[in-house]
C-alpha positions in Angstrom: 0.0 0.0 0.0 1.4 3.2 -1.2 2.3 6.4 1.2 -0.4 8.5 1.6 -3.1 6.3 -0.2 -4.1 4.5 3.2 -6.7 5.5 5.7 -7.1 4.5 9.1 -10.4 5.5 10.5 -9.4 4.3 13.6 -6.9 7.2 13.9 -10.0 9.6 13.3 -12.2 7.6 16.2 -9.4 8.0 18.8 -8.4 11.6 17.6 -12.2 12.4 17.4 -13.1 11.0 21.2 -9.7 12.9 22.3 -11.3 15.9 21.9 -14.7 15.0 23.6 -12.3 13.9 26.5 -10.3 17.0 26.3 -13.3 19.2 26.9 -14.3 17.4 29.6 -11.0 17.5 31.2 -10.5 21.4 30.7 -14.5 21.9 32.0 -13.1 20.1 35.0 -9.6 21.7 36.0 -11.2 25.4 35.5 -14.7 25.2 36.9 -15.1 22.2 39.6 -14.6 22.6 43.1 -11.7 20.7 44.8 -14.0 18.2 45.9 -15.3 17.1 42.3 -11.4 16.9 41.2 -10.5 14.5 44.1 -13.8 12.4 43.7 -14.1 9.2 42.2 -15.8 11.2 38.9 -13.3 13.7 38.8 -10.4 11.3 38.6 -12.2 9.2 35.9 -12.5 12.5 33.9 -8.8 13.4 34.7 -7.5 10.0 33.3 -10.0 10.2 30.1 -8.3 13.6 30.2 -4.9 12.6 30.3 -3.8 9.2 27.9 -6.7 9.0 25.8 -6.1 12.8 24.7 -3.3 14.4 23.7 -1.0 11.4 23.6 -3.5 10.2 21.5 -3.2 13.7 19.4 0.8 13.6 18.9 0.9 9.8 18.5 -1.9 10.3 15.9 -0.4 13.3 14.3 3.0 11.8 13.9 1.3 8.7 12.2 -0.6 11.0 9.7 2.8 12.2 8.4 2.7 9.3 6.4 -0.9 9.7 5.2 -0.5 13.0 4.5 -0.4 13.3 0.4 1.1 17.2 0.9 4.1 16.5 3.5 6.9 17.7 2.0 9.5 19.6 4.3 8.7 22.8 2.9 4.7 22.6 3.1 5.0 20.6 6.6 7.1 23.6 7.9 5.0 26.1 7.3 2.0 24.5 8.8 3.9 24.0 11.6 4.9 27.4 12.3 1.2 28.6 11.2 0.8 26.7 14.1 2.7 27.9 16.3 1.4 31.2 16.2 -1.8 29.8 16.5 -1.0 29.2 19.6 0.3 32.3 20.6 -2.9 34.2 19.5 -5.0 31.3 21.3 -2.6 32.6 24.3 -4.1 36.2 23.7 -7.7 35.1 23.0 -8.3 32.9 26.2 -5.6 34.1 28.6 -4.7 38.3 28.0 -8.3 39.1 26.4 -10.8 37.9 28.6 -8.4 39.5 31.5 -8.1 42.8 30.1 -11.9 43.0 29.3 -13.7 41.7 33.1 -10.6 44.1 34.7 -12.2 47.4 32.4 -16.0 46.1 32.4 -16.4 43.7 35.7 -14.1 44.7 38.5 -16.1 42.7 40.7 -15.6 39.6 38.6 -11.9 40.5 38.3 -11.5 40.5 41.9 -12.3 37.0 42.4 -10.1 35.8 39.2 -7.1 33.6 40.7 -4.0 35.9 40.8 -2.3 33.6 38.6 -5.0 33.9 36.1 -4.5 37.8 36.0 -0.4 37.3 35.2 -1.2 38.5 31.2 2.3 37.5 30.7 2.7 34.2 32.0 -1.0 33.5 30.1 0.6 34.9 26.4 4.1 33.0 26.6 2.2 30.1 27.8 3.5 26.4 25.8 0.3 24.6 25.3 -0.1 21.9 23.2 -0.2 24.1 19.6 3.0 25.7 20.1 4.2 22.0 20.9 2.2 20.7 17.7 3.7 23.2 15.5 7.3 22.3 16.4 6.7 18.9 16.2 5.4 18.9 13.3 8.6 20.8 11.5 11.1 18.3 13.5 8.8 15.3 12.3 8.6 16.2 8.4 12.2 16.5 9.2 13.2 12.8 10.5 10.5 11.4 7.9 12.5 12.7 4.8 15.7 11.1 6.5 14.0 7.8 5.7 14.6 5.8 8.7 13.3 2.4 9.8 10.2 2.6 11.8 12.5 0.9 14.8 14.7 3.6 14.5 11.5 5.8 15.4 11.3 4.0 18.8 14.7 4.1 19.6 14.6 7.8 19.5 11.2 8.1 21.5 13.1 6.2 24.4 16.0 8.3 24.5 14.0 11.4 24.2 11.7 10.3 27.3 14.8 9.0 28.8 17.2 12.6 28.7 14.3 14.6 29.5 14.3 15.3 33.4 17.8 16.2 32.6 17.1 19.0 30.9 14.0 20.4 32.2 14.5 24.0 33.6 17.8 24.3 32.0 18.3 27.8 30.7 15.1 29.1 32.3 17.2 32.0 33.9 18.6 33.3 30.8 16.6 36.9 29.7 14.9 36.2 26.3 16.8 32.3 25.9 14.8 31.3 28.8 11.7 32.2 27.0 12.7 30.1 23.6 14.0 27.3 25.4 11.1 26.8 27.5 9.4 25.6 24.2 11.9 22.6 24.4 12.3 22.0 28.4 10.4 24.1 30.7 9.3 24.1 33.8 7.3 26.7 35.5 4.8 25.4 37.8 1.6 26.9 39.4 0.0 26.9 42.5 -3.6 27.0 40.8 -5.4 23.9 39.5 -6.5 26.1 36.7 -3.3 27.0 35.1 -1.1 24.2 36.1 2.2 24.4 34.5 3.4 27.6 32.7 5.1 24.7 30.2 2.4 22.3 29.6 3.6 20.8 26.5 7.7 21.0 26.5 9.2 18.8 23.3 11.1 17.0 26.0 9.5 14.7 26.9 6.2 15.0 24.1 8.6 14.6 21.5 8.3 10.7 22.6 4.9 10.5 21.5 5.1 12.1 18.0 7.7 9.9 17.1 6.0 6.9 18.4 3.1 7.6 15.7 5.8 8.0 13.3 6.7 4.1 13.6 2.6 3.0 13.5 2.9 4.9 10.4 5.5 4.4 8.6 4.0 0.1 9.3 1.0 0.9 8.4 1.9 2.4 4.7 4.1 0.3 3.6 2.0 -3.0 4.7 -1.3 -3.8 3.1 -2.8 -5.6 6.4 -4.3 -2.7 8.3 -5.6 -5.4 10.6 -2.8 -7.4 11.1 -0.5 -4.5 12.4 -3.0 -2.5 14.6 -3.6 -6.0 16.2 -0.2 -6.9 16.9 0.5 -3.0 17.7 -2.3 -3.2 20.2 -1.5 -6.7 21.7 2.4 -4.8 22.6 0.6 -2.6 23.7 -1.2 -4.4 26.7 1.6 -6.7 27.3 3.9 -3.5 28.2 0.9 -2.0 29.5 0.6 -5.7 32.6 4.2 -5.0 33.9 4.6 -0.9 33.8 0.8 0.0 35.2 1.6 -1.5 38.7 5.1 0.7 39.0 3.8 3.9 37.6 0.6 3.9 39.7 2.3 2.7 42.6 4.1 5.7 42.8 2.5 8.0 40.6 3.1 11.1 41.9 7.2 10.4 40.6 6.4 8.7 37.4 3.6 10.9 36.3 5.0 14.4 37.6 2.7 17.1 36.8 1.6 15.1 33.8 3.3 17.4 31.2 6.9 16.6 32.6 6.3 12.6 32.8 9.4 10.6 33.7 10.6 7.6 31.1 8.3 4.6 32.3 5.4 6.9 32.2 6.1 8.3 29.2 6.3 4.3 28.0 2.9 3.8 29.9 1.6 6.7 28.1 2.5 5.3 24.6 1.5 1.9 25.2 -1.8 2.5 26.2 -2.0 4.6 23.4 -1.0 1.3 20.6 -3.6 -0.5 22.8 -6.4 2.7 22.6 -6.0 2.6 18.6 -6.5 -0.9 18.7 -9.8 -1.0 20.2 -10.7 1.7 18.4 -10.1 -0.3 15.4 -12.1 -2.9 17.0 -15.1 -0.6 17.6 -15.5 0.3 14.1 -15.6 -3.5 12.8 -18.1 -4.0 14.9 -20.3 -1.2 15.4 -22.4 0.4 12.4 -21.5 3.6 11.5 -23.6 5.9 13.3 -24.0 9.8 14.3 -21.9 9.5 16.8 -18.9 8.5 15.0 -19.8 10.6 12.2 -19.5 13.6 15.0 -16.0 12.3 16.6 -15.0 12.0 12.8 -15.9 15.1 12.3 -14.0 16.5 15.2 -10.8 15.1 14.5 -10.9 16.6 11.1 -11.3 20.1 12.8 -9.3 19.7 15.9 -7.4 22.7 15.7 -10.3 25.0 15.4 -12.4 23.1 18.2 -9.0 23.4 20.6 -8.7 27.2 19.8 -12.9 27.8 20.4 -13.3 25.3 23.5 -10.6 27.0 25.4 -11.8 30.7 24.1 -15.3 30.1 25.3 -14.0 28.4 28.8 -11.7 31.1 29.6 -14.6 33.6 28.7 -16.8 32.2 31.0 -14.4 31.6 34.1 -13.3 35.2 33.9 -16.6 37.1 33.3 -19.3 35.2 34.3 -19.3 31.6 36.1 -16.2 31.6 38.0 -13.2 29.3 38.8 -12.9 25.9 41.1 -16.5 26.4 42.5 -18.8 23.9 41.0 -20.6 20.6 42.3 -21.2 17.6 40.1 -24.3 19.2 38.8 -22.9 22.1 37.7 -19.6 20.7 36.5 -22.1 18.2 33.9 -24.3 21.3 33.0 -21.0 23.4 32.2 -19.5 20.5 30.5 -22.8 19.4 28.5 -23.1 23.6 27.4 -19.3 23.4 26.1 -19.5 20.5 24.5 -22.8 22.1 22.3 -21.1 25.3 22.3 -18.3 24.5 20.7 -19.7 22.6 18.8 -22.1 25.1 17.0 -19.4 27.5 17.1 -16.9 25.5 15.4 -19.7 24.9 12.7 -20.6 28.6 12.3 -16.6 29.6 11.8 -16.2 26.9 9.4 -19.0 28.1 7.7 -17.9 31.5 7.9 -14.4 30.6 6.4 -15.6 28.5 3.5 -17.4 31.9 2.6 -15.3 34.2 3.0 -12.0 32.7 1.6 
């Protein structure tokens, strides 16, 4: 099967139900009380949150490389720095915006706005995911037109998960340097649930995850059993899965970190789980009739950059202006989540709509 003639729809399921998860997640770290967060429903959210989503994303996005019929260096590149600044007017949408508009029209509401929320500066140089995406994606067009063996993929993942607490915070001091090398390493923690790390989404250790796609696809397009290798990639996955769950989760708060700095076995953990998640995935759609519900995570995955940028928007909007932060019982932590969910939705549908109009 020739590059960038195959199509997994399992990739679309898993990236699609990422982004439902990813909602959720978000709905939960910025409006829900500490009690929701620590209860047994706002840990099952957190973990739905956490390997389901955007390991899912990077694994995913590395293994559409190969799909990809327009990923040449030069047109990979440039999406990936689009990207990038994405992210930094995402940064300015959701974080400086919102801020500078309750401050000059709700003082009230800006006076209860955690006083890590108000740092505009800390909210616009901000590494989330899309900054991380974007660089990603210019180092990953990069190793694909080296040509390397999809093993070769792995071995890199494990010594980029493996060198990474080495290196985070290195630099940070440095005027200007800091800024740019947090992008790579970073580490600037919060004290508020809501903002959580300064450096969500450093390429050290995510790096691990992209490349880790990039060996499921380089298999997948150049076998013509689609079956065959998900299987087998899914079956590795649970075996690794049996021996590394019980160490990671037995002392969880080292292996896992703060989640976006993982340590090695839980970055393995992570990736595992995720050959295992694409598996049953797989499994779902050859047995389950197409329905509107996978027609509507398909059609999420197609769009996931736009429904990122909006979900967050709209959250941010609300927290600062209107509904608050960390205050909300289950029933209003399902309400808020059920009202995202639909209004980004319908947003995303209205910009796309707009865009297809106007360009």
């Amino acid at each position: 099967m020739g590059e960038g003639k195959a199509r997994v729809y399992a990739i679309d399921l898993a990236r699609g139900l990422a982004v439902f998860f990813m909602i959720l997640v978000h709905v939960l770290i910025t409006f829900s009380s500490d009690e929701i967060r620590a209860s047994l429903f706002g840990r099952f959210i957190d973990f739905m949150g956490g390997p389901p989503a955007a390991p899912v994303f990077m694994a995913m996005m590395g293994a559409s490389l190969f799909f990809s019929r327009h990923s040449d260096f030069k047109t990979t590149a440039l999406r990936g720095l689009k990207i990038i600044g994405l992210g930094y007017l995402l940064n300015f949408l959701r974080g400086v915006l919102p801020i500078l508009l309750t401050k000059s029209f709700l003082p009230s509401a800006y006076a209860q706005i955690p006083e890590a929320v108000q740092n505009m500066t800390d909210a616009f140089l901000e590494v989330d995911i899309l900054q991380f995406a974007g660089l990603a994606l210019i180092a990953g067009a990069f190793m694909k037109n080296l040509n390397l063996k999809w093993f070769t993929y792995l071995i890199i993942a494990a010594i980029v998960g493996s060198i990474s607490p080495f290196l985070w915070k290195l630099g940070a001091g440095i005027p200007f340097l800091g800024e740019l090398l947090n992008l790579l390493w970073g580490d600037k923690p919060s004290l508020e649930e809501c903002v959580g790390n300064i450096v969500s989404f450093p390429f050290f250790p995510w790096f691990s995850f992209v490349l880790a796609g990039m060996a499921m696809g380089k298999v997948l397009t150049s076998s013509g059993d689609t079956d065959k290798i998900i299987k087998y990639a899914g079956m590795t996955g649970f075996i690794i899965l049996i021996p590394t769950w019980p160490i990671v989760f037995g002392n969880f708060k080292y292996h896992m970190n703060d989640y976006y700095h993982c340590r090695p076995l839980a970055v393995l953990l992570m990736i595992a789980f995720v050959f295992a998640w694409l598996w049953l995935c797989h499994l779902a759609l050859k047995h389950i009739k197409m329905n509107r519900v996978f027609t509507l995570l398909f059609d999420w995955s197609k769009n996931v950059n736009s429904i990122y940028m909006i979900q967050w928007i709209l959250i941010m909007l609300l927290a600062d202006m209107l509904l608050g932060f960390d205050r909300y019982a289950l029933l209003g932590t399902l309400a808020i989540m059920l009202l995202l969910l639909i209004g980004t939705h319908y947003t995303d549908k209205i910009y796309r709509r707009f865009i297809s109009k106007n360009v």
